[in-house]
N, C-alpha and C positions, 0 to 999 in steps of 0.2 A: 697328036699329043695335046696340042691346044684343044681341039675338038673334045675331048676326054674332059679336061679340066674341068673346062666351062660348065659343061653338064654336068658334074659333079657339084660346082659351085652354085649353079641353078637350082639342085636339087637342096642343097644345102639351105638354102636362102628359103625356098618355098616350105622347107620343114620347120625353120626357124619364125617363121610368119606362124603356121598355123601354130603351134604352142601358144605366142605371144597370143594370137587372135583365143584360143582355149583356156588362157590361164586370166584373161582380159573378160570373159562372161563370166568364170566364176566368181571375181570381185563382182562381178555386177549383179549376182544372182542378189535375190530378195532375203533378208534377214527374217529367220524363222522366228519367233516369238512363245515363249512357251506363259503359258495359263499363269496366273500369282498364286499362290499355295493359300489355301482359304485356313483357318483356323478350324478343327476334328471339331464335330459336333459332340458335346458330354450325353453318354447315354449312361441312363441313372435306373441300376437294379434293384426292387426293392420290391416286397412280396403283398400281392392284392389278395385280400381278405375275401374268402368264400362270402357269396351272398347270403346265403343260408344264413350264416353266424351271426348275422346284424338282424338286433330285434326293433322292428317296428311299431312295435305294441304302444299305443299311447300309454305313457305313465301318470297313473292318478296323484293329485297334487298329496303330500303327506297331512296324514289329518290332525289338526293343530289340537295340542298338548289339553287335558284337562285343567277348567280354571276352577278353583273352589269356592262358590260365593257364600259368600258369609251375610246371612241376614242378621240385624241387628233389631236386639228387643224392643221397640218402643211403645212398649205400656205402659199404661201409666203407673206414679211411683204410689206408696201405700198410703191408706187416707191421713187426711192434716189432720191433727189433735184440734178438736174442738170442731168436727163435724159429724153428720151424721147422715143414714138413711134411713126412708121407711119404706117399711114393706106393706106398706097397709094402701091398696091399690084404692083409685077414684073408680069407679063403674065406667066401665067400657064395655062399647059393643063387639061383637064376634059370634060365632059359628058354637063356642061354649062362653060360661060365666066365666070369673074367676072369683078365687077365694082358697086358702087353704081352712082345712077345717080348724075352727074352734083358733084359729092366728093369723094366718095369712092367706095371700089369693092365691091361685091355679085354676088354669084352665080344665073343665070337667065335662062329659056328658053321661048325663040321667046315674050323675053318682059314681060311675063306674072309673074314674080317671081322677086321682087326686096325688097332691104332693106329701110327700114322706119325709125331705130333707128340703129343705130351702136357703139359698147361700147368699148372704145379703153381698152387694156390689165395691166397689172400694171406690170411695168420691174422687173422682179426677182432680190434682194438681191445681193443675189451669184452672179449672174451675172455681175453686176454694178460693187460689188466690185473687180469683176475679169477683168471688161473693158472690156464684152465679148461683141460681138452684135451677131446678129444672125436672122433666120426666121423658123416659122413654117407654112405649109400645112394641114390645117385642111380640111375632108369631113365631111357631116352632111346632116341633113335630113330639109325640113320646112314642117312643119305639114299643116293639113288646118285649124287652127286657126291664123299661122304664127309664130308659135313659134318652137325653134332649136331640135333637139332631133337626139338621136345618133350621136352625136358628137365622133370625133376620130380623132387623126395623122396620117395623109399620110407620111410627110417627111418633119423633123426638121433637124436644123445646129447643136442644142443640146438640150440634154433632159434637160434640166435647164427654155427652155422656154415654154416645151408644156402645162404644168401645166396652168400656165399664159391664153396660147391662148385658150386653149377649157375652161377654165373659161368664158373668156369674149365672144366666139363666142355662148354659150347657152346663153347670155345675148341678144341677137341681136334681133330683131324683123323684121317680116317681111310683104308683103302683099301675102299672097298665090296665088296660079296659081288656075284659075279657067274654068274650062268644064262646058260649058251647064250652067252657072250660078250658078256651086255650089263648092266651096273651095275643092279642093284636096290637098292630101301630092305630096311631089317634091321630088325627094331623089336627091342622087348622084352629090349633089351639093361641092363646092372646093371654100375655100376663104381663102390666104394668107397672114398671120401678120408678117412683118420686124419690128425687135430692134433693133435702133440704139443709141448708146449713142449721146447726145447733148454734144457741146464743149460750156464751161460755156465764156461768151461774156465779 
């Protein structure tokens, strides 16, 4: 009966140990650690443009607005009272004479090229009131219509009056030089405008 016990208490003891010994590793086991939760990364839907549709083309810069210039008259204003011009030219050299027939000069050859209408000049301002006088040498061209073209100064007393002269010399008419019966141009023609002031009477 003793014998009995004992080994029951033996055994008893010995199960008793192993638990405690089993439940003694599990406190000891290593404490698992889980990962820290990261904050979702934002994914952002939104629609990519065909390549196609996007134009490359360099754009030309836009072309700036129409300006309107305005040039302003500066001729001079109509002659002062108590002057005057003459048309009765000094001899001058050139390629023709001048002279209009039986009144004033123009440039001629062999007869055939003379003036019809003759437009006397308007005395410059500036001039007048400066008491200048002076003369300009105008070349020019007569078409075969008889009309003046390319008009120019050869040799002025001052630039005050050339404005004046090739005014009134593209005004002039003429009667053309004629070959064979048919109007030609004349070039190389010379005809001389003196300004003199009048002395009031």
């Amino acid at each position: 009966m003793i014998a009995r016990t004992g080994t029951s208490f033996s055994l008893a003891a010995l199960v008793t140990f192993g638990l405690f010994f089993f439940m003694q590793q599990m406190v000891a086991a290593p404490e698992i650690r889980l990962a820290p939760e990261r904050d979702p990364i934002p994914v952002v839907i939104g629609t990519v443009r065909d390549i196609r549709d996007i134009d490359n083309t360099p754009k030309m810069p836009d072309r700036p607005e129409p300006v309107d210039v305005v040039f302003e008259d500066t001729l001079p204003p109509e002659p002062t009272p108590g002057t005057g011009i003459s048309l009765n030219p000094d001899p001058i050299g050139g390629s023709a004479p001048t002279g209009l027939p039986g009144k004033n000069a123009v440039g001629f050859s062999d007869g055939e090229v003379y003036a019809i209408t003759a437009i006397a000049p308007e005395y410059p301002a500036a001039a007048a009131r400066k008491g200048l006088s002076g003369y300009v040498v105008v070349g020019f061209t007569v078409d075969k219509t008889g009309a003046v073209s390319d008009a120019y100064v050869i040799e002025s007393s001052s630039g005050l009056f050339d404005r004046s002269a090739l005014r009134a010399i593209r005004k002039f008419k003429y009667k053309p030089k004629v070959v064979n019966g048919t109007p030609v141009a004349q070039g190389n023609l010379m005809y001389k405008f003196t300004f003199e002031l009048q002395d009031d009477a």
